[in-house]
C-alpha positions in Angstrom: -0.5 14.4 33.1 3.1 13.4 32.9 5.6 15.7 33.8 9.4 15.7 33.3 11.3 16.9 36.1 15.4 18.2 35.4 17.6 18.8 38.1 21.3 20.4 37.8 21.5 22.5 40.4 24.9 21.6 41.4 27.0 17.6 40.9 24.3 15.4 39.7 22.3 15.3 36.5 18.9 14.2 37.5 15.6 13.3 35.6 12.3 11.7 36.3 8.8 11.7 34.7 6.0 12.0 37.3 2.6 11.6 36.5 -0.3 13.5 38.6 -2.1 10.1 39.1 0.2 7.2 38.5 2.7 8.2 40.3 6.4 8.1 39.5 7.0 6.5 36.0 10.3 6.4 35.7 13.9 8.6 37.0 17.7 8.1 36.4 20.6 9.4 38.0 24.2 10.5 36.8 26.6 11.7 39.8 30.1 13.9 39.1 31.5 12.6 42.7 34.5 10.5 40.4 35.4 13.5 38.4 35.3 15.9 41.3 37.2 13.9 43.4 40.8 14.5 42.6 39.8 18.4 43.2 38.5 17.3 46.7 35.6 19.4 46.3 33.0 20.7 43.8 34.5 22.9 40.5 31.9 24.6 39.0 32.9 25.2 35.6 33.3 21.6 35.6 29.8 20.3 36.8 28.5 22.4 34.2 30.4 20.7 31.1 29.2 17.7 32.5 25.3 18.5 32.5 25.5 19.1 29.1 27.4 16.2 28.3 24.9 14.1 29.9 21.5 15.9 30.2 20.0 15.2 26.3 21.0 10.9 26.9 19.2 11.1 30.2 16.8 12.8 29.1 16.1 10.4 26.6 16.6 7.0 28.2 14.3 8.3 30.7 11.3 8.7 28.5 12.5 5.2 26.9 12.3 3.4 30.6 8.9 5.0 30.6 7.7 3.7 27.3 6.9 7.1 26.4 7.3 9.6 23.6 7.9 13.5 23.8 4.4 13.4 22.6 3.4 12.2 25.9 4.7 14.9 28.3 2.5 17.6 29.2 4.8 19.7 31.0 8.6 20.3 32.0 9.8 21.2 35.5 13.3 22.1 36.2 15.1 23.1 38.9 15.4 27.6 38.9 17.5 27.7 42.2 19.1 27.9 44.4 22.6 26.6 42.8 25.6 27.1 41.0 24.6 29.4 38.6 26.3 27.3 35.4 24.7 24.5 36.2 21.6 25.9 37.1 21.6 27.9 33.1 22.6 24.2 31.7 19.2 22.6 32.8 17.1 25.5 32.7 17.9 26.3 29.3 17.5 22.9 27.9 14.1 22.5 30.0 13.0 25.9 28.7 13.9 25.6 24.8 11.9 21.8 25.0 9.2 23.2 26.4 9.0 25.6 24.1 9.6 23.2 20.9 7.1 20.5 22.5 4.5 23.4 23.1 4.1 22.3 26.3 4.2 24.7 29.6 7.2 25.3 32.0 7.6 25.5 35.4 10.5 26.8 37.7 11.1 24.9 40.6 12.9 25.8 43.6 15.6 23.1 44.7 14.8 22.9 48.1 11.0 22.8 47.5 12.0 19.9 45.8 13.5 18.2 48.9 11.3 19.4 50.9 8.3 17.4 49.0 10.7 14.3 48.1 8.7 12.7 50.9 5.6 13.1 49.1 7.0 10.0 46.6 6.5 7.5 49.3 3.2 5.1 49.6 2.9 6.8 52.8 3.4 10.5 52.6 2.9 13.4 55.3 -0.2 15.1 55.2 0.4 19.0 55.8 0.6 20.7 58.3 4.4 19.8 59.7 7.5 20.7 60.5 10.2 20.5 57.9 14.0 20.0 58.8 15.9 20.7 55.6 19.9 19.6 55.6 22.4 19.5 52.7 25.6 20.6 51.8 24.3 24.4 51.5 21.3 24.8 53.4 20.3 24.0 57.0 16.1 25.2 57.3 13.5 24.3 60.3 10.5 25.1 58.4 7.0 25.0 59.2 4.7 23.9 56.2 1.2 24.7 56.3 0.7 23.5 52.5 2.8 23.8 49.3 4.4 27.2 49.7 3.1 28.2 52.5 6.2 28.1 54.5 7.6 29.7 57.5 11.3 30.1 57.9 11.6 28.9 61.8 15.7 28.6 61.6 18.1 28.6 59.6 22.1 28.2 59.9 24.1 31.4 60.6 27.0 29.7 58.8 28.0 26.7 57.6 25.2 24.1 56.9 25.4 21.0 58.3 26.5 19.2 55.2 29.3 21.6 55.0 30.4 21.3 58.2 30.4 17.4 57.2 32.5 18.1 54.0 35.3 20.6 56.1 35.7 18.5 58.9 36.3 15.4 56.5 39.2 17.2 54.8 40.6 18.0 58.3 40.6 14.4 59.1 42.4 13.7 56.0 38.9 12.2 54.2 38.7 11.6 50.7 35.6 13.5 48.7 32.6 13.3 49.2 33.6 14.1 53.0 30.4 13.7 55.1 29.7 10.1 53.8 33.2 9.1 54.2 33.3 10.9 58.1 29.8 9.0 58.5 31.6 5.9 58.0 34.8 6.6 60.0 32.2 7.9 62.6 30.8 4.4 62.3 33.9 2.8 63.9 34.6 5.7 66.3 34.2 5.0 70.0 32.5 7.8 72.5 35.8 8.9 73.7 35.1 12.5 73.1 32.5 15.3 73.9 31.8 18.0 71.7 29.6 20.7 72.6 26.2 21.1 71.1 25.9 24.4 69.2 23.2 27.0 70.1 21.3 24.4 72.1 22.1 26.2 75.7 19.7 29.8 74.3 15.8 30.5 73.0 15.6 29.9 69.4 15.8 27.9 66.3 19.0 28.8 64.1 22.1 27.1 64.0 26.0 27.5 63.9 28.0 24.5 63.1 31.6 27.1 62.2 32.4 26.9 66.0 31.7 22.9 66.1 34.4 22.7 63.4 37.1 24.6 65.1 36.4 22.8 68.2 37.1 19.6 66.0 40.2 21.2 64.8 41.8 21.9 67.6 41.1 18.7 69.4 42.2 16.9 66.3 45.6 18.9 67.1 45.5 18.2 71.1 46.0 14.0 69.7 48.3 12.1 68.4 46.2 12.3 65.4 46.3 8.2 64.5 43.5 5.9 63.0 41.7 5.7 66.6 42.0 9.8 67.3 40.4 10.9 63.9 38.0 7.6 64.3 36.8 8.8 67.9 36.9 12.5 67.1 34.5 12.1 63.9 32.4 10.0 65.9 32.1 13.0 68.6 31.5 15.4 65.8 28.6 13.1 64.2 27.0 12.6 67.3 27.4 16.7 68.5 26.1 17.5 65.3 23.0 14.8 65.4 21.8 15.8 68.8 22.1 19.3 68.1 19.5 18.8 65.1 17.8 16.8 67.3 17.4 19.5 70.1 16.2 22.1 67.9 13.4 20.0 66.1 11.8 18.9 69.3 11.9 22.6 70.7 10.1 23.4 66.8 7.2 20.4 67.2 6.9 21.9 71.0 6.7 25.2 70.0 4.5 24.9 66.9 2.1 22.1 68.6 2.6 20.1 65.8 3.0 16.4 65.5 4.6 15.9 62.1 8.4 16.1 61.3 9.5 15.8 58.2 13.5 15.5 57.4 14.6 15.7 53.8 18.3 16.8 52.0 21.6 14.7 51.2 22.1 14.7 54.8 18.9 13.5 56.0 20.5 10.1 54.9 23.2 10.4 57.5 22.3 6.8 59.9 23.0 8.4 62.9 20.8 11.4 62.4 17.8 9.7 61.0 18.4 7.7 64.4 18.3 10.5 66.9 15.8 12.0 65.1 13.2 8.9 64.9 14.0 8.5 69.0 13.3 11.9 69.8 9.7 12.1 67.9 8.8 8.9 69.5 9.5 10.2 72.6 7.5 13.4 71.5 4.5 11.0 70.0 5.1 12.7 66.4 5.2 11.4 63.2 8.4 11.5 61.4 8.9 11.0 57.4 12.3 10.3 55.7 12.3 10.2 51.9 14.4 6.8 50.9 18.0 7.3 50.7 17.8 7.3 46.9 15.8 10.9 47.2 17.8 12.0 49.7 20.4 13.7 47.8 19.5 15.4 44.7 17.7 14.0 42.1 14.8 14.9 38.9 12.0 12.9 40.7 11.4 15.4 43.4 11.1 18.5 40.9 8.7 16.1 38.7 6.4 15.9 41.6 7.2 19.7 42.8 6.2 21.1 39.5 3.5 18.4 38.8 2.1 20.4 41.4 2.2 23.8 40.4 1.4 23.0 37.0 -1.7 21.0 38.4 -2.3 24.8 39.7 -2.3 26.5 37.2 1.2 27.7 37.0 4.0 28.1 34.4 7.1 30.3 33.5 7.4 32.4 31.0 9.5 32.2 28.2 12.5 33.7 30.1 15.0 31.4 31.4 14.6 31.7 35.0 18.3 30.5 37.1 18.6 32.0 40.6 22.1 30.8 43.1 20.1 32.3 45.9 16.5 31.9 46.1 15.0 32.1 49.7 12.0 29.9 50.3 9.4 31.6 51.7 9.3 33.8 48.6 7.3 31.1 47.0 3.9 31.6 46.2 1.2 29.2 48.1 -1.1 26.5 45.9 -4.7 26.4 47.2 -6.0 23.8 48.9 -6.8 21.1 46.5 
């Protein structure tokens, strides 16, 4: 069963064919990041010119690097949401109308299902049940997963996400776009000169709030001279506040939950630092911990291949409608049985 998976849920044009017992065929990538650059941020109007532009070719050079034919694929998945909306309508349309011309089935996936699985496309995946810490640019979920769809919101951000917070506190260190790669790497040369409190961390619970963390930045930004060493020291203290803070909250989850498996997935589950803290703190805590590789970390088709290989595999598919939804919370999903 080979399934093509389309994401467009936001900068990058992603595709992948998955197949149910082989594994990953074959995926390709095309990232906006030069073309959104000179607006220092994501234009939406923009992204979605671009899918369209560059969806159809990727679409077929991947079924090329997988020696296959449209003849071959047995079912589409594309991303539904969450998202920009524009982008979202660019690759659900185009998933929806081949489908429908290929006389194949369809199957809406949600984007952060998609992350949240990306692990699953390693020779050594998690086997459910676990904890799931899910961080990008727009979301920031603790998670428990008992199986696909089954999942229990345990925390979420009250604000900002923790990419976000990345991305604003790049521009306020005068940070070229994407921010939280570029702070990462500023961060990287930074020296502990600073401490930065740890959000949340001092009360009961799981959810987060990284908007006071970023005006505490701000103003000791301003409190400095502001030169290469300041910003250096102060992303370094922000990267590190923000890391242990994670940190904090996914121990208290695996304590809580008496589980043993973390899972970390999103753009900024790639972040060096955090995937450090992170791997300490479950050793200390005798868990398991599972990254997907930095490739799958950010947004990509090969993770919606595999989530709607899935739900396909269970008897699912989409109607004819074109489904696109910017907000889409998680634990509306339906559960798969146990297979």
């Amino acid at each position: 069963m080979y399934i093509l998976g389309i994401e467009t849920s936001c900068d990058e044009t992603g595709v992948a064919i998955y197949h149910a017992q082989k594994g990953l065929i074959s995926h390709n990538l095309y990232s906006q990041i030069e073309m959104h650059r000179q607006y220092g941020g994501v234009v939406p109007e923009l992204a979605s010119r671009d899918h369209i532009r560059k969806l159809i070719p990727l679409i077929q050079k991947t079924l090329i690097d997988g020696d296959l034919q449209q003849s071959d694929i047995n079912g589409i998945a594309y991303t539904a949401g969450p998202g920009l909306i524009g982008a979202l309508m660019v690759g659900a349309a185009t998933a929806r109308s081949l489908a429908w011309t290929w006389d194949v089935p369809a199957i809406a996936v949600h984007h952060m299902e998609g992350h949240l699985l990306a692990p699953m496309l390693e020779p050594n995946p998690p086997k459910f049940p676990f904890i799931a810490l899910l961080i990008s640019g727009g979301h920031t979920l603790l998670v428990q997963v008992n199986r696909i769809g089954q999942y229990q919101i345990l925390g979420e951000s009250l604000d900002d996400a923790a990419g976000e917070a990345f991305d604003k506190t790049a521009k306020m260190l005068g940070l070229d776009y994407p921010g939280g790669p570029m702070l990462s790497k500023l961060a990287s040369t930074g020296k502990p000169r600073f401490t930065f409190p740890r959000p949340m961390t001092d009360r009961p619970g799981l959810d987060f709030s990284f908007s006071g963390l970023k005006t505490y930045t701000m103003n000791q930004l301003h409190a400095t001279a502001q030169t290469a060493e300041d910003k250096a020291d102060i992303a370094y203290a922000f990267q590190q506040a923000v890391a242990e803070t994670l940190s904090i909250k996914c121990k208290r989850a695996l304590q809580q939950s008496g589980l043993k498996t973390l899972v970390v997935a999103g753009g900024v589950s790639a972040n060096v630092q955090i995937r450090s803290l992170l791997s300490a703190m479950t050793t200390k805590e005798q868990a398991e911990i599972y990254f997907p590789r930095p490739e799958f970390c950010t947004d990509n088709g090969a993770m919606i291949a595999y989530a709607g290989c899935q739900r396909l595999l269970a008897g699912e598919s989409s109607s004819l409608e074109i489904i696109a939804k910017p907000r889409w919370p998680i634990n509306q999903l339906t559960e798969l049985p146990i297979m």
